[in-house]
Biopython code that builds the backbone (N, CA, C, O; Angstrom):
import numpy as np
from Bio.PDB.StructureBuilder import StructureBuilder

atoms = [
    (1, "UNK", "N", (14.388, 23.927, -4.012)),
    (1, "UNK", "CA", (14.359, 22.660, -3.314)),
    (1, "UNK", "C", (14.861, 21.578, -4.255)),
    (1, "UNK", "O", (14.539, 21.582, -5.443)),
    (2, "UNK", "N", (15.721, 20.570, -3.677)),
    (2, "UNK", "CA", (16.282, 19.923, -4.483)),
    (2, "UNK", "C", (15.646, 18.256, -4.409)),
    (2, "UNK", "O", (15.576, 17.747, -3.291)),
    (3, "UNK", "N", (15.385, 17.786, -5.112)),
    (3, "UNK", "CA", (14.452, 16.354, -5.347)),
    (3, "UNK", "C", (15.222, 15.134, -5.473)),
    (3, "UNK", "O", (16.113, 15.237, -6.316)),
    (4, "UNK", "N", (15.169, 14.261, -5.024)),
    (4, "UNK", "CA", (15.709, 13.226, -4.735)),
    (4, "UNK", "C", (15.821, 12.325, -6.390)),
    (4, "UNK", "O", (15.186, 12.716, -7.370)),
    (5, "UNK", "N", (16.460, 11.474, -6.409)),
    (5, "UNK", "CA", (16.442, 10.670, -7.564)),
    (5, "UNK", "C", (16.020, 9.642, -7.453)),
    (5, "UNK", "O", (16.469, 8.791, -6.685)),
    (6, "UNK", "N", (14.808, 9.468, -8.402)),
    (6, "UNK", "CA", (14.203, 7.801, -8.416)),
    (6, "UNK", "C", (14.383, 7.102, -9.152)),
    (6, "UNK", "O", (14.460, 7.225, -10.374)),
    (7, "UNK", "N", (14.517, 5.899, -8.235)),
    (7, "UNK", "CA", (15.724, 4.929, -9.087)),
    (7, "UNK", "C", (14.970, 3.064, -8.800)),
    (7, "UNK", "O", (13.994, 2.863, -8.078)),
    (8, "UNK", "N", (15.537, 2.233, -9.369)),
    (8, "UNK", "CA", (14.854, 1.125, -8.903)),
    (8, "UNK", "C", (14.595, 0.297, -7.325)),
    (8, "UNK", "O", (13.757, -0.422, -6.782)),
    (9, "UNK", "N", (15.983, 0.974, -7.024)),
    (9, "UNK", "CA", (15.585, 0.062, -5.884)),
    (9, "UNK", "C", (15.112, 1.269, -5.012)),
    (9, "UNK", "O", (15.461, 0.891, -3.894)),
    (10, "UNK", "N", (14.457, 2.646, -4.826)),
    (10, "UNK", "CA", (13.780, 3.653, -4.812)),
    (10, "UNK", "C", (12.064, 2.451, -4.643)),
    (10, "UNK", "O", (11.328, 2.046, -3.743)),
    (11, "UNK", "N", (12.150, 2.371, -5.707)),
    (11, "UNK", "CA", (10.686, 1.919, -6.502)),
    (11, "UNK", "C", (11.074, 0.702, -5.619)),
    (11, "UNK", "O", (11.419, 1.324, -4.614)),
    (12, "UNK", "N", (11.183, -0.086, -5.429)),
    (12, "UNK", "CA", (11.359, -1.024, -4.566)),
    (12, "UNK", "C", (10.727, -1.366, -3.189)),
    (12, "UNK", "O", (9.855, -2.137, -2.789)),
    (13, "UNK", "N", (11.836, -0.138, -2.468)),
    (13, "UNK", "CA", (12.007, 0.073, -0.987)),
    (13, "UNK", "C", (10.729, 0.628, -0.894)),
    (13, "UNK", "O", (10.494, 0.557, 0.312)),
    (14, "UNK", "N", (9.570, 1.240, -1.542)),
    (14, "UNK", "CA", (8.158, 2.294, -1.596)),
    (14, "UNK", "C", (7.302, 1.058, -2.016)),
    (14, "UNK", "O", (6.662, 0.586, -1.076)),
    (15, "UNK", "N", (7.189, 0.597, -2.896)),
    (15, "UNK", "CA", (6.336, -0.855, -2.909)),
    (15, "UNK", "C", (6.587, -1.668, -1.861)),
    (15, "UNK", "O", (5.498, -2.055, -1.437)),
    (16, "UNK", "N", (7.608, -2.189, -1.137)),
    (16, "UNK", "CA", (7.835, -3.104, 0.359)),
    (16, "UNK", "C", (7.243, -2.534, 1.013)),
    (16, "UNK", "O", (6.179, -3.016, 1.403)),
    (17, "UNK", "N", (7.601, -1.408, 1.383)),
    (17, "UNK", "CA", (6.684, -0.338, 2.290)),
    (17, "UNK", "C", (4.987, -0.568, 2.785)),
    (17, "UNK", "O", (4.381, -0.837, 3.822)),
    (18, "UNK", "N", (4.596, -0.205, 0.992)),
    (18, "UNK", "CA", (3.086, -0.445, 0.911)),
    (18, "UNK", "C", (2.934, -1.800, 0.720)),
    (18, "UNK", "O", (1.756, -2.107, 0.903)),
    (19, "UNK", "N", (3.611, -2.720, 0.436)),
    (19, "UNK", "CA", (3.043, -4.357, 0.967)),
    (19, "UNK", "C", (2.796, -4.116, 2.011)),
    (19, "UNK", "O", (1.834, -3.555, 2.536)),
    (20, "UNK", "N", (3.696, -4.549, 2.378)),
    (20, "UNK", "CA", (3.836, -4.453, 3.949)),
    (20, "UNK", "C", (2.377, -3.916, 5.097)),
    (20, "UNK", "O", (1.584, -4.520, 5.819)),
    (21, "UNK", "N", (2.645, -2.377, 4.709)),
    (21, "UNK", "CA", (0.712, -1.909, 5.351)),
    (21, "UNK", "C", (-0.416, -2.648, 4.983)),
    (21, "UNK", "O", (-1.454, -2.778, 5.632)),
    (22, "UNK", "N", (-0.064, -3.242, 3.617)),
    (22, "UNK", "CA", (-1.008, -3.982, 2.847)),
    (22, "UNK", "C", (-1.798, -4.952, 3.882)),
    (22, "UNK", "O", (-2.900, -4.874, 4.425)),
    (23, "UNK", "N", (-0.679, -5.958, 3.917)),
    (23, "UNK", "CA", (-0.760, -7.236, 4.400)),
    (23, "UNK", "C", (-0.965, -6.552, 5.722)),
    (23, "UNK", "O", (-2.157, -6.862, 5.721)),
    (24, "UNK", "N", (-0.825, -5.831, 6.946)),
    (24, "UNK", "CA", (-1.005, -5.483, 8.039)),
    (24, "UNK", "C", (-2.573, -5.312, 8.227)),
    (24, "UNK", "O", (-3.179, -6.254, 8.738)),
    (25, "UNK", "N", (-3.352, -4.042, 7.807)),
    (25, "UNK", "CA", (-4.310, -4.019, 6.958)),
    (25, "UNK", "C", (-5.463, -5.369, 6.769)),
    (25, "UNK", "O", (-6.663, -5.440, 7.033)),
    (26, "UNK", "N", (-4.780, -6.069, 6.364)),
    (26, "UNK", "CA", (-6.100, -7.201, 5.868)),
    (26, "UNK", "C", (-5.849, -8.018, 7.140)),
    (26, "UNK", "O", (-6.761, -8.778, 7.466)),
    (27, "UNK", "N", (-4.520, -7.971, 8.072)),
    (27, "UNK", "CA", (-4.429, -8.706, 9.015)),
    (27, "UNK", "C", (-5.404, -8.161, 10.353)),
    (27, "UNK", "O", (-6.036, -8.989, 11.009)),
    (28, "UNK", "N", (-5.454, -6.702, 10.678)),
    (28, "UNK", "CA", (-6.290, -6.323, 10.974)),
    (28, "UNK", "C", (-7.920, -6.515, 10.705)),
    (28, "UNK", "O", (-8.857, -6.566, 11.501)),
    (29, "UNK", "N", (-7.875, -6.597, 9.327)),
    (29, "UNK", "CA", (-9.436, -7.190, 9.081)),
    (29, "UNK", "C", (-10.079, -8.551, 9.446)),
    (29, "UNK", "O", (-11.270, -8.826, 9.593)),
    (30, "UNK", "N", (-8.978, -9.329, 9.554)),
    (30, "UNK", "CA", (-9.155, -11.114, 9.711)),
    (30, "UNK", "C", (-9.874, -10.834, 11.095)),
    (30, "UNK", "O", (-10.917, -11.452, 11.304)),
    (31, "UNK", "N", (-9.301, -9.759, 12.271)),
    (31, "UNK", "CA", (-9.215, -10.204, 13.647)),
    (31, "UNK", "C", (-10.861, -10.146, 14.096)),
    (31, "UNK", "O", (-11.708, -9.387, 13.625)),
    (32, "UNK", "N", (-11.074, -11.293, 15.263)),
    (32, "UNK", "CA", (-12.621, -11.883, 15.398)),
    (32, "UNK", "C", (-13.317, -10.496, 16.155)),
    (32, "UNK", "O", (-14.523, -10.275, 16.038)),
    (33, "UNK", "N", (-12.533, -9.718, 16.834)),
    (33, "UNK", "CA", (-12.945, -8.729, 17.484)),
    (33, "UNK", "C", (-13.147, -7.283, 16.394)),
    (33, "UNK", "O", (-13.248, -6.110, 16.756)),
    (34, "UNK", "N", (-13.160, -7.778, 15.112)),
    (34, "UNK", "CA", (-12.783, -6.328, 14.245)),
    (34, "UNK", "C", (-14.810, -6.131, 14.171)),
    (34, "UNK", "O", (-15.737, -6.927, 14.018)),
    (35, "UNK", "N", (-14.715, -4.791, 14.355)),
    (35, "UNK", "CA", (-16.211, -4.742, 14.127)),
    (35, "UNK", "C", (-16.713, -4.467, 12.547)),
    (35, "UNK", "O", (-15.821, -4.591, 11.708)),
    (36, "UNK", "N", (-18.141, -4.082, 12.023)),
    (36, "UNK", "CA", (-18.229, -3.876, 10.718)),
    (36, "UNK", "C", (-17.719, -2.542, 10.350)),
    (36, "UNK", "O", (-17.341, -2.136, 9.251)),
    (37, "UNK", "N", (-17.787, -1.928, 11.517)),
    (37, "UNK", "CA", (-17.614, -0.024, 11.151)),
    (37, "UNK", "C", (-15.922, 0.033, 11.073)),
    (37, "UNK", "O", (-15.289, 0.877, 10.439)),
    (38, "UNK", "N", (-15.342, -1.080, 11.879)),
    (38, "UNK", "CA", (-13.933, -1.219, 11.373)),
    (38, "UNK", "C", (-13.177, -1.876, 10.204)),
    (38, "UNK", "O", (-12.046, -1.536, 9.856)),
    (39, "UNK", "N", (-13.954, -2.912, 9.595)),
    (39, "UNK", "CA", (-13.840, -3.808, 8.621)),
    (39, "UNK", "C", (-14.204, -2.696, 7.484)),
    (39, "UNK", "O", (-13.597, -2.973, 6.450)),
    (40, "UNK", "N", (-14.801, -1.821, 7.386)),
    (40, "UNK", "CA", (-15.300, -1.044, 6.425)),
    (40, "UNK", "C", (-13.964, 0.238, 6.448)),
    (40, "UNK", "O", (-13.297, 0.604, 5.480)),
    (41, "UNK", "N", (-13.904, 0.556, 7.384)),
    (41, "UNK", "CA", (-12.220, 1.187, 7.539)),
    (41, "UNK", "C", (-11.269, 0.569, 6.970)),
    (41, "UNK", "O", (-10.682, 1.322, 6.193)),
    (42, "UNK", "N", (-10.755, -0.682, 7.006)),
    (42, "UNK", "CA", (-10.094, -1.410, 6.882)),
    (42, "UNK", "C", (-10.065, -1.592, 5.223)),
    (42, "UNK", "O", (-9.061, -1.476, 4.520)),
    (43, "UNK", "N", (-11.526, -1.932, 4.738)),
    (43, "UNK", "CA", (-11.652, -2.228, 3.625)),
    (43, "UNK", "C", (-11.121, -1.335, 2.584)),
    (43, "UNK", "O", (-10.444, -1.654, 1.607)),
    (44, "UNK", "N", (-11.608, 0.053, 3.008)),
    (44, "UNK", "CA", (-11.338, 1.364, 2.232)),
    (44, "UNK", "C", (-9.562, 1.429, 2.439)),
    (44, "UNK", "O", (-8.881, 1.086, 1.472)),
    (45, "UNK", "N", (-9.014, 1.782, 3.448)),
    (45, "UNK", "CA", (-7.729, 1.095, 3.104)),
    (45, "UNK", "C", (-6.745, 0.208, 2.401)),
    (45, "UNK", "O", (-5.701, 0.298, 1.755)),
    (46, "UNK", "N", (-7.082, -0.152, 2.578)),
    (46, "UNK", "CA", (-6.858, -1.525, 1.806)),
    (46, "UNK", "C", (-6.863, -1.421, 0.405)),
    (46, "UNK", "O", (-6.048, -1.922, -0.370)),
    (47, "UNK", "N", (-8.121, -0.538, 0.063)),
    (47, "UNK", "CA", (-8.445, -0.116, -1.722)),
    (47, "UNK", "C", (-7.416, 0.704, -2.120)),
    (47, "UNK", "O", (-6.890, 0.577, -3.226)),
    (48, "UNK", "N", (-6.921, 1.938, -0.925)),
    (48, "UNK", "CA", (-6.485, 2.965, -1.330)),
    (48, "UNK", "C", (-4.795, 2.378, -1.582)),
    (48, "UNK", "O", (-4.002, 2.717, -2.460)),
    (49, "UNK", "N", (-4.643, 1.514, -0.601)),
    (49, "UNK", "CA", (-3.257, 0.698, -0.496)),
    (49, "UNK", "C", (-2.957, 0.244, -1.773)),
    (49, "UNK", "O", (-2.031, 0.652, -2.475)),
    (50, "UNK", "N", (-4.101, -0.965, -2.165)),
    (50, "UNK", "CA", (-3.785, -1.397, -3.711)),
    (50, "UNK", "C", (-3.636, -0.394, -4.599)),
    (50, "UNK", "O", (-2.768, -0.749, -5.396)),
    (51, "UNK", "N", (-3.904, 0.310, -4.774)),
    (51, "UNK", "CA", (-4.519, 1.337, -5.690)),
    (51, "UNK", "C", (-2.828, 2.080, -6.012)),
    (51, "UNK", "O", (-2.368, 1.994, -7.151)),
    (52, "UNK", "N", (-2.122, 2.698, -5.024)),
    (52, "UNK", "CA", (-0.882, 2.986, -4.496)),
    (52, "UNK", "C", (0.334, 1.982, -5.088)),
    (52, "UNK", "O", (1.444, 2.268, -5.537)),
    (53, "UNK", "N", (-0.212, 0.927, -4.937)),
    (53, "UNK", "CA", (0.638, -0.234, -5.453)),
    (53, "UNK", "C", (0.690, -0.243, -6.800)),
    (53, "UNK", "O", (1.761, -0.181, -7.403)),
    (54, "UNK", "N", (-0.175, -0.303, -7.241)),
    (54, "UNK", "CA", (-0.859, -0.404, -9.121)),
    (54, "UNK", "C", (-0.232, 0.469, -9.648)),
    (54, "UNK", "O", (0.384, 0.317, -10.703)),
    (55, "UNK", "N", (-0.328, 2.204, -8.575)),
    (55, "UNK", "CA", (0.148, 3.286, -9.057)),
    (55, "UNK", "C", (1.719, 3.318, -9.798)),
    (55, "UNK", "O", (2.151, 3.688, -10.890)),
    (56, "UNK", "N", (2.397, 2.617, -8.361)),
    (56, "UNK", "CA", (3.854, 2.843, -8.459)),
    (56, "UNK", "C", (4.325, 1.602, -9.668)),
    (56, "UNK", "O", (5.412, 1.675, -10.240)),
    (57, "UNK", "N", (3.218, 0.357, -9.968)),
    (57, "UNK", "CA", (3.785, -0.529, -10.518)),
    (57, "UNK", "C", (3.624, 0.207, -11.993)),
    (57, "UNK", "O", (4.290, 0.062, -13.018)),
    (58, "UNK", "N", (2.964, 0.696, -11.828)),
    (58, "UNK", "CA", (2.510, 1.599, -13.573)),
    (58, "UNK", "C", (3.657, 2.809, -13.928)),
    (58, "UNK", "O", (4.044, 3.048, -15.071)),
    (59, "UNK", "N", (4.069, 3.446, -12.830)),
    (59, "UNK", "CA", (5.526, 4.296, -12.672)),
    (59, "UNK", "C", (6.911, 3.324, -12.942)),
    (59, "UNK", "O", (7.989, 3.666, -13.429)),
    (60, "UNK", "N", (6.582, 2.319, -12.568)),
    (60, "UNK", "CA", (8.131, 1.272, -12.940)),
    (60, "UNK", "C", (7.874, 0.984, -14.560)),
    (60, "UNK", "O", (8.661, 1.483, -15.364)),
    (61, "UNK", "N", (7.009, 0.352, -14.924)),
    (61, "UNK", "CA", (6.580, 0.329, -16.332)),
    (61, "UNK", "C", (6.995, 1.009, -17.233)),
    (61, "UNK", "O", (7.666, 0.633, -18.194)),
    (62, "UNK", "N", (6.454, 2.546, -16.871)),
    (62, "UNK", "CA", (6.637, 3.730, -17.833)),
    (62, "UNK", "C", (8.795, 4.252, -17.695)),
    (62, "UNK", "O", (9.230, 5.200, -18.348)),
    (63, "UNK", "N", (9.634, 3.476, -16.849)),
    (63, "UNK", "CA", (10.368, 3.762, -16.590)),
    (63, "UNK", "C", (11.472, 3.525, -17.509)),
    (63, "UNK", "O", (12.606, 3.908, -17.223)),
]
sb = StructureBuilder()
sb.init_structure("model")
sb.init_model(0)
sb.init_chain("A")
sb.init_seg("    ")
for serial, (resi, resn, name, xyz) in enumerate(atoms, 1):
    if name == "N":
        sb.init_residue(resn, " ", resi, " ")
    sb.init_atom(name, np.array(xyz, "f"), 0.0, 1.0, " ", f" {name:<3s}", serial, name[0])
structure = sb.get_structure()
């Protein structure tokens, strides 16, 4: 199997990506109808999102 090449604007287009859900995500959390059992969904998301972000920003770093 042959693997793609990662490249900056690679690293880029995958961080926009996960903004993007990011900000969707917390926009979902704002809404007045979001309940706690969803806000707690939301929240954990949200962690795993940043977390993803940090990841790839720590992969550009080491690059």
């Amino acid at each position: 199997m042959q693997s793609f090449p990662v490249t900056t604007q690679c690293y880029a287009n995958r961080l926009a990506v996960l903004q993007v859900l990011l900000l969707e995500t917390l926009a979902h959390r704002q809404d007045p109808e979001c309940t706690s059992e969803l806000a707690d969904c939301f929240d954990h998301e949200a962690r795993r999102l940043q977390a993803s972000i940090w990841a790839m920003h720590a992969e550009v770093e080491q690059s």
